[in-house]
N, CA, C and O atoms as CSV, one atom per row, in Angstrom:
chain,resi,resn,atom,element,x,y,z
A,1,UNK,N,N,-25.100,1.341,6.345
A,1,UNK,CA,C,-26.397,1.031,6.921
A,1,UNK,C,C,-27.426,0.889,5.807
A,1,UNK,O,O,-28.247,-0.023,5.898
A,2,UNK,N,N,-27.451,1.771,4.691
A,2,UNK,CA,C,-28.317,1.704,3.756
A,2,UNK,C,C,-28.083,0.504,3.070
A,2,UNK,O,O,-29.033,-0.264,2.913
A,3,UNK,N,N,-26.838,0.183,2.581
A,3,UNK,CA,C,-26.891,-0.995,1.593
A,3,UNK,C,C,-27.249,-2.152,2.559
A,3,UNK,O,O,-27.651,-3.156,1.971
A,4,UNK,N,N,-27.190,-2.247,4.009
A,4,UNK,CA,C,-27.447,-3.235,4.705
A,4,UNK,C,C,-29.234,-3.423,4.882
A,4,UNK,O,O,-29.765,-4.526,5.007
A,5,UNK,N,N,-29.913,-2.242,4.862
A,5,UNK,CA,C,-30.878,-2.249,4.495
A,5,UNK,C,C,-31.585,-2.956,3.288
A,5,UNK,O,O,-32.455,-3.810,3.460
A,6,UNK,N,N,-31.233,-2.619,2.283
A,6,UNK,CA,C,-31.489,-2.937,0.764
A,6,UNK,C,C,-30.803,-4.588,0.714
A,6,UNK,O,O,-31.113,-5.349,-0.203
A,7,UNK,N,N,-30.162,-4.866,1.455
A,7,UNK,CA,C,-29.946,-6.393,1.779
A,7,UNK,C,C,-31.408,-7.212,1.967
A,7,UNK,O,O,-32.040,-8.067,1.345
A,8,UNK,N,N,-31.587,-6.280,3.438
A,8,UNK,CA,C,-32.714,-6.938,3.761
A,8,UNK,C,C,-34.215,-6.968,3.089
A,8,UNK,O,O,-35.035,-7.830,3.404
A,9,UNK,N,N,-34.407,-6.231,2.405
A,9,UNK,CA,C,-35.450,-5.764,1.869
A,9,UNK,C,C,-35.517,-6.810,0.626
A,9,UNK,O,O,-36.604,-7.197,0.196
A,10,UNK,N,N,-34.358,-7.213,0.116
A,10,UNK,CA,C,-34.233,-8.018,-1.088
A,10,UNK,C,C,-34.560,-9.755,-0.542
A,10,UNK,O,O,-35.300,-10.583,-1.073
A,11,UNK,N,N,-34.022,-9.839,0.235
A,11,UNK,CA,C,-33.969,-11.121,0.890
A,11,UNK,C,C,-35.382,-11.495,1.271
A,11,UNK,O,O,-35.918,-12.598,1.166
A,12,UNK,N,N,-36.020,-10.051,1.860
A,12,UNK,CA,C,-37.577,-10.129,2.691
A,12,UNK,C,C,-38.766,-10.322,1.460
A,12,UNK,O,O,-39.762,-11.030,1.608
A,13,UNK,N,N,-38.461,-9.573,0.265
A,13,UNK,CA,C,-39.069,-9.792,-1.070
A,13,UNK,C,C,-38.687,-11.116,-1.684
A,13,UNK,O,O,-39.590,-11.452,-2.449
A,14,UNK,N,N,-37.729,-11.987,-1.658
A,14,UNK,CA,C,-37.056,-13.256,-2.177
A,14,UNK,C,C,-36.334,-12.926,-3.635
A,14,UNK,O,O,-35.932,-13.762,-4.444
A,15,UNK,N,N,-36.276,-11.420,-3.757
A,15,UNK,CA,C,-35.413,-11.260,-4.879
A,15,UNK,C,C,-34.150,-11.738,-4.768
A,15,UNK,O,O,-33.524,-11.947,-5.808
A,16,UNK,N,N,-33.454,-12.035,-3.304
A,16,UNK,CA,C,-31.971,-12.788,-3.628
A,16,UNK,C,C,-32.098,-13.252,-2.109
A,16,UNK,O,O,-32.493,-12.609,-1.136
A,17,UNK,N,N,-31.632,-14.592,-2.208
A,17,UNK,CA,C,-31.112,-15.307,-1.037
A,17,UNK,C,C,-29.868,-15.543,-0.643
A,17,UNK,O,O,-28.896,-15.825,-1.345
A,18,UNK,N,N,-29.935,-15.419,0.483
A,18,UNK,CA,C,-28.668,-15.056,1.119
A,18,UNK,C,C,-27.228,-15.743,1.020
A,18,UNK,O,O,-26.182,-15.410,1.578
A,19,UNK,N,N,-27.581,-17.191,-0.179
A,19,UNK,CA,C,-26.323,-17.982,-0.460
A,19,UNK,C,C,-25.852,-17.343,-1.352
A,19,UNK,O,O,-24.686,-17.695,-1.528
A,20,UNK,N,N,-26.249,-16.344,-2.216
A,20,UNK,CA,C,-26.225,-15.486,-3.516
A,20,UNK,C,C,-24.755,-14.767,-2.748
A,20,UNK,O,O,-23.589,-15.122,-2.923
A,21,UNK,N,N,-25.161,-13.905,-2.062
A,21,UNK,CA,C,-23.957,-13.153,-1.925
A,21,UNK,C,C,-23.190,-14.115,-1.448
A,21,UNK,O,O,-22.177,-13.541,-1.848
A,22,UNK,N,N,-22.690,-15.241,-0.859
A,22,UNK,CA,C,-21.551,-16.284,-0.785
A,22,UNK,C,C,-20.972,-16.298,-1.872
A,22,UNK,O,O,-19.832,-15.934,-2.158
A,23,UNK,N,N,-21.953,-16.825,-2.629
A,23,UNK,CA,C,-21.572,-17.163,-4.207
A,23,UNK,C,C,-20.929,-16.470,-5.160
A,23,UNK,O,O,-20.129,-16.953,-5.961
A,24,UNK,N,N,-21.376,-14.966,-5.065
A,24,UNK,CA,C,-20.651,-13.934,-5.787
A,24,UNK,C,C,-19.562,-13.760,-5.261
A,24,UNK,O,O,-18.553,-13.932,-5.944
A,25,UNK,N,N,-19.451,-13.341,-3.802
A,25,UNK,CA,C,-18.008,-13.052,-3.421
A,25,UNK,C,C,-17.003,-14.351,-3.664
A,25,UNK,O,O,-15.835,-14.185,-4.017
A,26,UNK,N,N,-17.516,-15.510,-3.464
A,26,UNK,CA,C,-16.508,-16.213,-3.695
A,26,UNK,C,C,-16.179,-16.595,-5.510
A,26,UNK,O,O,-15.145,-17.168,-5.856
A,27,UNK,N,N,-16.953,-16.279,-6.217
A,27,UNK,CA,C,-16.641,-15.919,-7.452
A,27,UNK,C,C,-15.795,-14.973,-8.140
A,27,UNK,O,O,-15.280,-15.111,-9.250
A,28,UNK,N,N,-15.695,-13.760,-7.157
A,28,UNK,CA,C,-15.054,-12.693,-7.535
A,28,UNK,C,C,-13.444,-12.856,-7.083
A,28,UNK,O,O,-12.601,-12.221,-7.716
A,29,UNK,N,N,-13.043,-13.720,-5.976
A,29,UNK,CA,C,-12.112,-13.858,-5.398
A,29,UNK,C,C,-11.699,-14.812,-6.376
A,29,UNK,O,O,-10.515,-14.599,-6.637
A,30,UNK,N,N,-12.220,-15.903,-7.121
A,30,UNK,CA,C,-11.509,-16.918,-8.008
A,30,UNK,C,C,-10.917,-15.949,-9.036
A,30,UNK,O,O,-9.686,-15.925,-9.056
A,31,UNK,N,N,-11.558,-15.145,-9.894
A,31,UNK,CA,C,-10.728,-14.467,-11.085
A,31,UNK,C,C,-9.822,-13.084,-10.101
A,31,UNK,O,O,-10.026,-11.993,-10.636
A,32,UNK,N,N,-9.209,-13.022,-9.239
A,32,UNK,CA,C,-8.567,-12.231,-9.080
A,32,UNK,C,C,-7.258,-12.436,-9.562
A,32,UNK,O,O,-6.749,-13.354,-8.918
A,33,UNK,N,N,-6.393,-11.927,-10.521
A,33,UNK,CA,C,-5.382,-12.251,-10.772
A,33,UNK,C,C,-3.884,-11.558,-10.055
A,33,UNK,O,O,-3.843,-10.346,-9.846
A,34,UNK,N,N,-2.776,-12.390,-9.740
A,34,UNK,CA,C,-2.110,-12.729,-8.586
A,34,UNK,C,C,-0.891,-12.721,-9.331
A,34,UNK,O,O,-0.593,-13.805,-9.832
A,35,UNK,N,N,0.272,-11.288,-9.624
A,35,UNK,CA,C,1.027,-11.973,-10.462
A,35,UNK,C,C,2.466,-12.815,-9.680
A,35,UNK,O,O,2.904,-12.288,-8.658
A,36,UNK,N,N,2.999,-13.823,-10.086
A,36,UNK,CA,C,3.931,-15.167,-9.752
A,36,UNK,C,C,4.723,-14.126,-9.067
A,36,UNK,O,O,4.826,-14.343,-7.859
A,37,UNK,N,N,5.445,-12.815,-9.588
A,37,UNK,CA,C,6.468,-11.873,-8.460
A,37,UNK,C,C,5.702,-11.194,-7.435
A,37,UNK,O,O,6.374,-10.741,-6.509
A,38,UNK,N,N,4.554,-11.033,-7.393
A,38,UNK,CA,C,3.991,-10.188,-6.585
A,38,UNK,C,C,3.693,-9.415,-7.280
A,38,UNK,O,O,4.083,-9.363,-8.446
A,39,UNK,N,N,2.565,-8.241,-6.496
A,39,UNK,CA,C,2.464,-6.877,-7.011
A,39,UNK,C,C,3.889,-5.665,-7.330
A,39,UNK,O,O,4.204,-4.829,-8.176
A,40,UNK,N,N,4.346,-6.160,-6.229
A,40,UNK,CA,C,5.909,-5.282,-6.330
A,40,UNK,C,C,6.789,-6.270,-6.857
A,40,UNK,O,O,6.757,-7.183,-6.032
A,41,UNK,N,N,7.400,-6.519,-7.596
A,41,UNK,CA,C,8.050,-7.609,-7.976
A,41,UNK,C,C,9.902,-6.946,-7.784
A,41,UNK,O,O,10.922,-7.615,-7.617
A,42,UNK,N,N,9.780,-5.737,-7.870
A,42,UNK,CA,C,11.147,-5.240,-7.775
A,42,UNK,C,C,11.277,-3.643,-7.002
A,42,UNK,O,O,10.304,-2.963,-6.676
A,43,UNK,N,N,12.820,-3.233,-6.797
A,43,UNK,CA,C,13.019,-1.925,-5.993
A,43,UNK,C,C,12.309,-1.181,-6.877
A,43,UNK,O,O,11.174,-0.879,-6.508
A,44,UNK,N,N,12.773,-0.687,-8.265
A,44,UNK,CA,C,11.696,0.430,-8.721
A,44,UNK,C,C,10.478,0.389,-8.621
A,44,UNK,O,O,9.960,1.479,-8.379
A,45,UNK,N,N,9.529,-0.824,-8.755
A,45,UNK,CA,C,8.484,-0.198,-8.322
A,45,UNK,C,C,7.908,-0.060,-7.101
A,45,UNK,O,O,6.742,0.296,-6.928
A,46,UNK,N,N,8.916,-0.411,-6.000
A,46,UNK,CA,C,8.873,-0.134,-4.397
A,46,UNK,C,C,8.902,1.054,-4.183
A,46,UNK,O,O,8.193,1.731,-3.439
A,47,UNK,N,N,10.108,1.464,-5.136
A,47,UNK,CA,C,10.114,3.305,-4.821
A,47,UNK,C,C,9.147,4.314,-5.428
A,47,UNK,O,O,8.964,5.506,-5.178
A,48,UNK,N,N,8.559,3.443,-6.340
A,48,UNK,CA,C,7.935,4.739,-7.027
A,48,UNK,C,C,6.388,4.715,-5.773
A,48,UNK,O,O,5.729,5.640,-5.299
A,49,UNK,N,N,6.299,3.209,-5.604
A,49,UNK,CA,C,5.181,3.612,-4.571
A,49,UNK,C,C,4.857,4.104,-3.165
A,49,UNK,O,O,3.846,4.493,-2.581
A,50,UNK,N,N,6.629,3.855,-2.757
A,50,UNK,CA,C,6.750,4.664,-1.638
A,50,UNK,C,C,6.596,6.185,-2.053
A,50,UNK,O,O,5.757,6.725,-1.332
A,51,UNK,N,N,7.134,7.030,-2.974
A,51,UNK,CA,C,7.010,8.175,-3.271
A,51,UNK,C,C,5.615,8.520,-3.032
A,51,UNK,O,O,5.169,9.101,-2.043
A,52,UNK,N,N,4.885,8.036,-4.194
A,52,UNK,CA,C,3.666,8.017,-4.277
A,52,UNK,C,C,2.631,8.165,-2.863
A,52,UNK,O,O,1.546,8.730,-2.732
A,53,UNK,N,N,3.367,7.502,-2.027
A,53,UNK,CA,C,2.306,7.623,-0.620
A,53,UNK,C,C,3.361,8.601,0.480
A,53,UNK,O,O,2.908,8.791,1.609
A,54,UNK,N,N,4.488,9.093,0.203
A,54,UNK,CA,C,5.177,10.120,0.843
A,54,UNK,C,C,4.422,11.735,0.553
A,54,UNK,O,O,3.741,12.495,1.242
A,55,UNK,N,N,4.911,11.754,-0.712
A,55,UNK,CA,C,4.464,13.259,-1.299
A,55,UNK,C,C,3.289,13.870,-0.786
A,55,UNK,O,O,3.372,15.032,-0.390
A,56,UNK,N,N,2.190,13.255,-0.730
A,56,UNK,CA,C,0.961,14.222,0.562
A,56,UNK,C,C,1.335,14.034,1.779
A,56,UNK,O,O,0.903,14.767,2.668
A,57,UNK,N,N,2.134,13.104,2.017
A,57,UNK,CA,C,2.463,13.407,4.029
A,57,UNK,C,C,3.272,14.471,4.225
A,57,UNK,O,O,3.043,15.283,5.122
A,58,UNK,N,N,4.375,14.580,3.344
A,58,UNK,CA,C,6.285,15.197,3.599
A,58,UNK,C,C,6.119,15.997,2.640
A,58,UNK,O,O,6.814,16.970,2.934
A,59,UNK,N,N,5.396,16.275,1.226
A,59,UNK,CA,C,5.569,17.114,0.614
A,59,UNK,C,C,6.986,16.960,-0.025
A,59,UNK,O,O,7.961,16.358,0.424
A,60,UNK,N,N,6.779,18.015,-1.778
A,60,UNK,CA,C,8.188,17.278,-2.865
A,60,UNK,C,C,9.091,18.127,-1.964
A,60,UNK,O,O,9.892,17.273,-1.584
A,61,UNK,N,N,9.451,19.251,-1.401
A,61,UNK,CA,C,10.702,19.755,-0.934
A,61,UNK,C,C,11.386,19.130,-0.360
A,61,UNK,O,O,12.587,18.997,-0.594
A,62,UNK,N,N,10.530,18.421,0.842
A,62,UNK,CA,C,11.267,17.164,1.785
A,62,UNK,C,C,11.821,16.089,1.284
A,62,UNK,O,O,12.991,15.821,1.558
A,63,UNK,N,N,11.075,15.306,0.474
A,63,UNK,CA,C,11.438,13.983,-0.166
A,63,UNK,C,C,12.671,14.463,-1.410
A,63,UNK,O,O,13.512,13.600,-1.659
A,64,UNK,N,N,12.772,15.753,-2.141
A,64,UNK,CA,C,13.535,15.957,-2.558
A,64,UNK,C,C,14.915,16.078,-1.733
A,64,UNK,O,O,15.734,15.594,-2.514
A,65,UNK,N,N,15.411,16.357,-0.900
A,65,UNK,CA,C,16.568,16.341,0.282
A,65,UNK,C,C,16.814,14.980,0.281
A,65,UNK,O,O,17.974,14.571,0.222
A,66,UNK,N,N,15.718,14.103,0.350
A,66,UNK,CA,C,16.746,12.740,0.348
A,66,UNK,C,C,16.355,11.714,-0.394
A,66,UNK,O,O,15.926,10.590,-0.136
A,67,UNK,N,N,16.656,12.504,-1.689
A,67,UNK,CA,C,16.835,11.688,-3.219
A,67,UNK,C,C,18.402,10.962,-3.027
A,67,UNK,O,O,19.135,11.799,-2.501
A,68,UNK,N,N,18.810,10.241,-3.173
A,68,UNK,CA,C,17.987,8.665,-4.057
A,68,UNK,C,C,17.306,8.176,-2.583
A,68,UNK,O,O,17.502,8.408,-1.390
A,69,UNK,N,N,16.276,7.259,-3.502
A,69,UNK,CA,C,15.619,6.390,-2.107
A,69,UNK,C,C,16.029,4.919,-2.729
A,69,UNK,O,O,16.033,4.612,-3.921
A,70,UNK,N,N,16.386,4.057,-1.551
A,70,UNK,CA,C,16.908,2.932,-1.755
A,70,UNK,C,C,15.731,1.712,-0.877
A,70,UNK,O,O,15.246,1.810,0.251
A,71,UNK,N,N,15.551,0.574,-1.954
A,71,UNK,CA,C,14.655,-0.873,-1.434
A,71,UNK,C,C,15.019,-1.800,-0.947
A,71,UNK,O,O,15.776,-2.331,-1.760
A,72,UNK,N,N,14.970,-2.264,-0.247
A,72,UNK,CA,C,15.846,-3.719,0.729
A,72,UNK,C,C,14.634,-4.521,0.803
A,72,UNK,O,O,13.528,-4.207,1.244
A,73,UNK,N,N,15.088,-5.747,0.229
A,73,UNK,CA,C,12.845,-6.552,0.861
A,73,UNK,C,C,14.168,-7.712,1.586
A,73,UNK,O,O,15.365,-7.890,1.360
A,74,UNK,N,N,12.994,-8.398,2.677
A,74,UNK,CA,C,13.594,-9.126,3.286
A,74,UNK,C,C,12.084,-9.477,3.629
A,74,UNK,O,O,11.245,-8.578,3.668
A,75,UNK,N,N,11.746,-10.835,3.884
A,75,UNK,CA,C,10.839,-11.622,4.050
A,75,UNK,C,C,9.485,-11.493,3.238
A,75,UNK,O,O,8.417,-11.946,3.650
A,76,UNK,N,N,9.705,-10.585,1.610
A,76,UNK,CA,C,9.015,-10.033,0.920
A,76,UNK,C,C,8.593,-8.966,1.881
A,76,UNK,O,O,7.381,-8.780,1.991
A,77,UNK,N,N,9.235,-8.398,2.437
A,77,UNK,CA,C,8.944,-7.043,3.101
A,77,UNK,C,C,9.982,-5.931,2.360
A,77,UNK,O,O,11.113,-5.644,2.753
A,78,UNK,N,N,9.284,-5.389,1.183
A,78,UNK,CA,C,10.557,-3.503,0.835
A,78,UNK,C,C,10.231,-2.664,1.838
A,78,UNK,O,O,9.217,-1.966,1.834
A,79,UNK,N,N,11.247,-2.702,2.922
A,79,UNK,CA,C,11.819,-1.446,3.042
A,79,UNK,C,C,12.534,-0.281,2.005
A,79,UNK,O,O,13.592,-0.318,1.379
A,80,UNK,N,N,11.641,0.599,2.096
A,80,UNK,CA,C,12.160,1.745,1.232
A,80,UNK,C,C,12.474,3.290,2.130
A,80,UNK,O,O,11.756,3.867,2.947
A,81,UNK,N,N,13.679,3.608,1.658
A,81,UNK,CA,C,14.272,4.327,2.897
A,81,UNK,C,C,15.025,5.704,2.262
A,81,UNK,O,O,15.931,5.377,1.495
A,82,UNK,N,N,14.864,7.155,2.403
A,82,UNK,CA,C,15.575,7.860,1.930
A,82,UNK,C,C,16.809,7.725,2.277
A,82,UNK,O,O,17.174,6.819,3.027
A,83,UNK,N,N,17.816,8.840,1.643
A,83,UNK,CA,C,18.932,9.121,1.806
A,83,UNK,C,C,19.403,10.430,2.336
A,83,UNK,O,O,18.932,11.380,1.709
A,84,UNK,N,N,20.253,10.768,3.379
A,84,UNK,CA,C,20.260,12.677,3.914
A,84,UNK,C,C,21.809,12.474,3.649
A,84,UNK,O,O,22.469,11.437,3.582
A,85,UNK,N,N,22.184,13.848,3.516
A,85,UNK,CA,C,23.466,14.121,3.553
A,85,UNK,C,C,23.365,15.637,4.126
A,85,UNK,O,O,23.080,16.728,3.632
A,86,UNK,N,N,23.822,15.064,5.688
A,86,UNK,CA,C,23.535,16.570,6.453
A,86,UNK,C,C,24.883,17.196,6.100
A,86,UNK,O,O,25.868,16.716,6.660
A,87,UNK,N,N,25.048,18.176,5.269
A,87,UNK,CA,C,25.733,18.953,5.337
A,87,UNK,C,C,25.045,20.451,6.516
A,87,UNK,O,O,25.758,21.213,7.169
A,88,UNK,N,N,24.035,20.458,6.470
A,88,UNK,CA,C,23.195,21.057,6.936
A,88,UNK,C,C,22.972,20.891,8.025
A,88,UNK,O,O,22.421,19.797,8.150
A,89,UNK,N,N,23.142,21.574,9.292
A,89,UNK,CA,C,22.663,20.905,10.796
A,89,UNK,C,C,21.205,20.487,10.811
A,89,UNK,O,O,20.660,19.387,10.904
A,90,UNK,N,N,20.754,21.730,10.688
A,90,UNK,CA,C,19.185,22.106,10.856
A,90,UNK,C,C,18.400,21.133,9.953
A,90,UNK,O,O,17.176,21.183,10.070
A,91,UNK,N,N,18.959,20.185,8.999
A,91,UNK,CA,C,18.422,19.161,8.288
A,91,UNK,C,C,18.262,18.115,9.072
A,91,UNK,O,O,17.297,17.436,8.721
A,92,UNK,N,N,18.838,17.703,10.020
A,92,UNK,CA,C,18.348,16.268,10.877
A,92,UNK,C,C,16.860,16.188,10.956
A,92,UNK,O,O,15.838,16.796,10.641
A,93,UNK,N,N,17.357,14.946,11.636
A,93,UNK,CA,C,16.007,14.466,11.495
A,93,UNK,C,C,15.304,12.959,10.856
A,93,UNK,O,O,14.118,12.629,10.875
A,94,UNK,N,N,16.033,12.495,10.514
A,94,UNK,CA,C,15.935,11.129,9.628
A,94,UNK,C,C,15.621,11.624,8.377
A,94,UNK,O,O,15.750,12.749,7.895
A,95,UNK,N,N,15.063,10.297,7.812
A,95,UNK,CA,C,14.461,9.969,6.434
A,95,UNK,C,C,13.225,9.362,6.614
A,95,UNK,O,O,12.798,8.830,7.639
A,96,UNK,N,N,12.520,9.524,5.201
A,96,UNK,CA,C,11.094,9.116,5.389
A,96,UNK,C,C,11.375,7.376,4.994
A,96,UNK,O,O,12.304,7.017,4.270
A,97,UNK,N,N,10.565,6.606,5.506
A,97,UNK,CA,C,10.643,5.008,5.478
A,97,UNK,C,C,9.308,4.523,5.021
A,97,UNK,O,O,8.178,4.948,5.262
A,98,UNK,N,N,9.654,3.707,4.431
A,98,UNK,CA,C,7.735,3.171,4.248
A,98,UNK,C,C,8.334,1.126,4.194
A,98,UNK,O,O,9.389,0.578,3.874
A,99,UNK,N,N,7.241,0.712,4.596
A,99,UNK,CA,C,7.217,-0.602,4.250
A,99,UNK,C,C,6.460,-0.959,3.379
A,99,UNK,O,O,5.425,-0.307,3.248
A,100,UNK,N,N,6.758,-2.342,2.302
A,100,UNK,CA,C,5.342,-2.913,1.914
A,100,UNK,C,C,5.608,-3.882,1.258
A,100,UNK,O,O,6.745,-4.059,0.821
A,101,UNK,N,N,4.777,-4.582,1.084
A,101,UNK,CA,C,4.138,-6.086,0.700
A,101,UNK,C,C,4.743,-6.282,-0.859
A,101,UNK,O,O,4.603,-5.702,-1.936
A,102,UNK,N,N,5.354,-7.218,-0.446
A,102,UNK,CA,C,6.252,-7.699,-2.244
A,102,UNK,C,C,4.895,-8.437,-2.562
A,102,UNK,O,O,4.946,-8.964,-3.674
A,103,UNK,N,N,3.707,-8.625,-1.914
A,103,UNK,CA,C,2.862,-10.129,-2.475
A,103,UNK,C,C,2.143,-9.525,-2.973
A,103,UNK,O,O,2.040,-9.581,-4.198
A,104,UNK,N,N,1.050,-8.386,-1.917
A,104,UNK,CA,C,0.045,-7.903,-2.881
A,104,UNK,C,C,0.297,-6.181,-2.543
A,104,UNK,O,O,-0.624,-5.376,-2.403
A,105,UNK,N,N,1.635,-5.883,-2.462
A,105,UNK,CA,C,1.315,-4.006,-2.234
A,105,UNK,C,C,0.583,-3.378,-0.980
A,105,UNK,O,O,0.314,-2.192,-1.169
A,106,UNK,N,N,0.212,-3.843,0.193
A,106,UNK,CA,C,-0.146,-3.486,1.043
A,106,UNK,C,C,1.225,-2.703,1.903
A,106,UNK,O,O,2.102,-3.349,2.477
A,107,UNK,N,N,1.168,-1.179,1.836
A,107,UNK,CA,C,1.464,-0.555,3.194
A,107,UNK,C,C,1.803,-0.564,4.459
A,107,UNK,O,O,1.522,0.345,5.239
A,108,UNK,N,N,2.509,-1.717,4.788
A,108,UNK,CA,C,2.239,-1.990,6.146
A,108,UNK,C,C,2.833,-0.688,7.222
A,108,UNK,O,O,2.247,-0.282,8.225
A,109,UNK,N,N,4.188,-0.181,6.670
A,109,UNK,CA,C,4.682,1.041,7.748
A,109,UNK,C,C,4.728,2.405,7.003
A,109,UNK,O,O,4.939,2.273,5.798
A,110,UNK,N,N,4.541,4.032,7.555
A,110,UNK,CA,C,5.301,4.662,6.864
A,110,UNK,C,C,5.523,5.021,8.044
A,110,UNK,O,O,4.915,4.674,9.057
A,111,UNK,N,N,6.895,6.125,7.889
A,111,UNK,CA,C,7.173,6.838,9.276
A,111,UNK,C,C,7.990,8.275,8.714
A,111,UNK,O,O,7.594,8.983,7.788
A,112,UNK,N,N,9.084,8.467,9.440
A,112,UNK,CA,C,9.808,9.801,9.093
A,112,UNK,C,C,10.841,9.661,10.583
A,112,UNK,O,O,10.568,9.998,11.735
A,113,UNK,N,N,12.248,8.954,9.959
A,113,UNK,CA,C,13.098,8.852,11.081
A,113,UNK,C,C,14.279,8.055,10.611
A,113,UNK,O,O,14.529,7.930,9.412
A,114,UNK,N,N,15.111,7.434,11.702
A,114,UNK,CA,C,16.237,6.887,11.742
A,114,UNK,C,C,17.461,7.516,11.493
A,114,UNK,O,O,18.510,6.875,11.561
């Protein structure tokens, strides 16, 4: 609300007109750089970022139980998926899963199952 304020206040003074901010944002979007594999370009760094967004949900004890985690992309979609080996009853329960974006790294699923 405030910066929407200070919008107006600038605009109402003629310190900036309102094609200005067009102009910048679409300036800022030209130098964004985009690399040719994507942000994720491969499984390791699928997994390290699935980890990365597991460990505050599941905590290392959990995600440790189902070391190795394995990447599958399919439509530039990594699926990244633990591994269980119930020797353990009381261990069910699935594995933690996350999805995400081979293009630019976006998150699309996490869960805890299958």
């Amino acid at each position: 609300m405030r910066t929407l304020l200070i919008f107006f206040v600038l605009v109402a003074t003629g310190q900036m007109q309102p094609q200005d901010v067009q102009t910048k944002a679409s300036a800022q979007e030209q130098h964004s750089y985009r690399p040719e594999q994507g942000f994720v370009p491969n499984e390791a760094t699928a997994v390290a970022i699935a980890e990365a967004v597991w460990l505050p949900i599941y905590g290392k004890q959990t995600l440790d139980k189902e070391r190795p985690f394995r990447a599958v992309m399919k439509n530039d979609v990594w699926t990244v998926t633990g591994t269980v080996d119930w020797v353990n009853k009381q261990d069910k329960g699935g594995v933690a899963i996350a999805e995400i974006s081979r293009v630019d790294g976006r998150i699309i699923r996490v869960s805890h199952g299958m």
